[in-house]
C-alpha positions as CSV (number, residue, x, y, z in Angstrom):
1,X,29.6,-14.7,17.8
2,X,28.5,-16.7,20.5
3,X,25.4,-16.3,22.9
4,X,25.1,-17.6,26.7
5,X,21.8,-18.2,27.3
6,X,20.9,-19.6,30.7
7,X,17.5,-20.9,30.8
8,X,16.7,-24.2,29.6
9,X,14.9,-24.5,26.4
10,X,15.0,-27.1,23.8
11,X,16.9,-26.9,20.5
12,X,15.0,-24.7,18.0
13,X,12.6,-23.1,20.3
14,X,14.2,-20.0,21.1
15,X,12.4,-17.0,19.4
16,X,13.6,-15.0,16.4
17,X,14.8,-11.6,17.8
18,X,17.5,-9.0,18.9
19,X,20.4,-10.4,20.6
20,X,23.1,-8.0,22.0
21,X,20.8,-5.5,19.9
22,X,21.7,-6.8,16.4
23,X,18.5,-8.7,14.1
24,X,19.5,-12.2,15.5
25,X,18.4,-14.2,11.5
26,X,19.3,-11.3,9.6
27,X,22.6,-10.8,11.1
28,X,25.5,-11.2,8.3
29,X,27.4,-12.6,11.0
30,X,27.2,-15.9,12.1
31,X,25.4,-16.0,15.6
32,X,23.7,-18.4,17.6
33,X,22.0,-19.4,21.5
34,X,23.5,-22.1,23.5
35,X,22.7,-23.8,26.8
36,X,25.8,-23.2,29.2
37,X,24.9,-26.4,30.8
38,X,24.3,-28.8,28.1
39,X,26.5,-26.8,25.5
40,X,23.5,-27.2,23.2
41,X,22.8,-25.3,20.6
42,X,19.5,-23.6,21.2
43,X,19.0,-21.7,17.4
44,X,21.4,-20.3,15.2
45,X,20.9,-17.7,12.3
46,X,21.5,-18.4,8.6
47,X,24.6,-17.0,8.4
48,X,26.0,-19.8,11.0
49,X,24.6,-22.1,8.8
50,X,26.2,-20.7,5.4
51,X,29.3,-20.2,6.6
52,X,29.6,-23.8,8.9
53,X,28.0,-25.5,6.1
54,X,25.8,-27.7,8.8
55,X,21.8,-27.3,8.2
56,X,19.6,-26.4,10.5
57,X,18.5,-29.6,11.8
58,X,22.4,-30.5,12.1
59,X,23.2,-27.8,14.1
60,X,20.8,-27.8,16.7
61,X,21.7,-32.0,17.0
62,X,25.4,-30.1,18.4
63,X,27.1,-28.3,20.8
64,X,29.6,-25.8,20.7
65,X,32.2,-27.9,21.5
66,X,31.8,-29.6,18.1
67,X,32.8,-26.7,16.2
68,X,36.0,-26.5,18.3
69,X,39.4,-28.0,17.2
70,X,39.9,-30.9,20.2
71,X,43.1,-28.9,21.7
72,X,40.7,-25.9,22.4
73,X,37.9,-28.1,24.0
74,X,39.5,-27.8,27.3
75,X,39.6,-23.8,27.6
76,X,36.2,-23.3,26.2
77,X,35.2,-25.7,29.1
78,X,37.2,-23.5,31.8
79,X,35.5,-20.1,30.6
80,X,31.7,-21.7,29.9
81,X,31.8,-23.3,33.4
82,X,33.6,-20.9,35.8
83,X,31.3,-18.8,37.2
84,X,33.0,-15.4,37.7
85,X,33.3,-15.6,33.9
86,X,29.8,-15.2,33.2
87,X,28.2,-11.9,31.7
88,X,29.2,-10.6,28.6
89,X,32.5,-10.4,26.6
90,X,33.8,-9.1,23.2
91,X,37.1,-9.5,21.5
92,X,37.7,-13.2,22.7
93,X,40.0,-14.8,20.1
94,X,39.7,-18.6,19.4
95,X,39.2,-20.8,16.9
96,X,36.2,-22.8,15.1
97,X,35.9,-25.7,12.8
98,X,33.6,-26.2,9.4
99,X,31.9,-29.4,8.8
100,X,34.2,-30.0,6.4
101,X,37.1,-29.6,9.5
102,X,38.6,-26.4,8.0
103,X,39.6,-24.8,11.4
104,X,39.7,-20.5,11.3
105,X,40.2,-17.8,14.0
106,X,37.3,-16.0,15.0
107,X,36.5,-12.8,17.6
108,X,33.7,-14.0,20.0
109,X,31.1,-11.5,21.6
110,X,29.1,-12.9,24.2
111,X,26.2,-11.9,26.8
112,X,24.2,-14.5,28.9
């Protein structure tokens, strides 16, 4: 699961709380807060970091794009950019990467 969020904030300073009305660091699904502009992640939830297998620290030193296989870099770029795209989305299918470079699909539900 992915989550837009607009307004500038450094990594690790967004607060613990409900996104898209599920617990956002209890969540059994891996979920985290990135800057649209920077592609920064902003926090992430424990189980991002379980099943990625970056930390904490790690993951807020990334952006989304790094968790991206390199052939989908330039579609993610085309939805997080265009404007008309913005608001909230479920069902997206894509793919992800491990630290380890294992690549899997995933369903992405977003909201900015």
């Amino acid at each position: 699961m992915a989550v837009a969020h607009d307004i500038k904030m450094k990594a690790g300073t967004v607060p613990e709380r409900t996104v898209l009305g599920l617990p956002f660091a209890a969540s059994p699904h891996p979920m985290w807060i990135f800057d649209r502009a920077t592609h920064d992640f902003l926090s992430v939830n424990d189980a991002a970091v379980r099943e990625y297998g970056y930390t904490r620290r790690e993951f807020l030193t990334l952006t989304i794009l790094d968790i991206r296989p390199a052939a989908d870099i330039p579609e993610l770029l085309r939805l997080t950019l265009d404007h008309l795209l913005r608001g909230s989305s479920t069902g997206e299918k894509s793919r992800h990467q491990t630290k380890d470079g294992t690549v899997f699909p995933v369903a992405i539900t977003s909201g900015s």
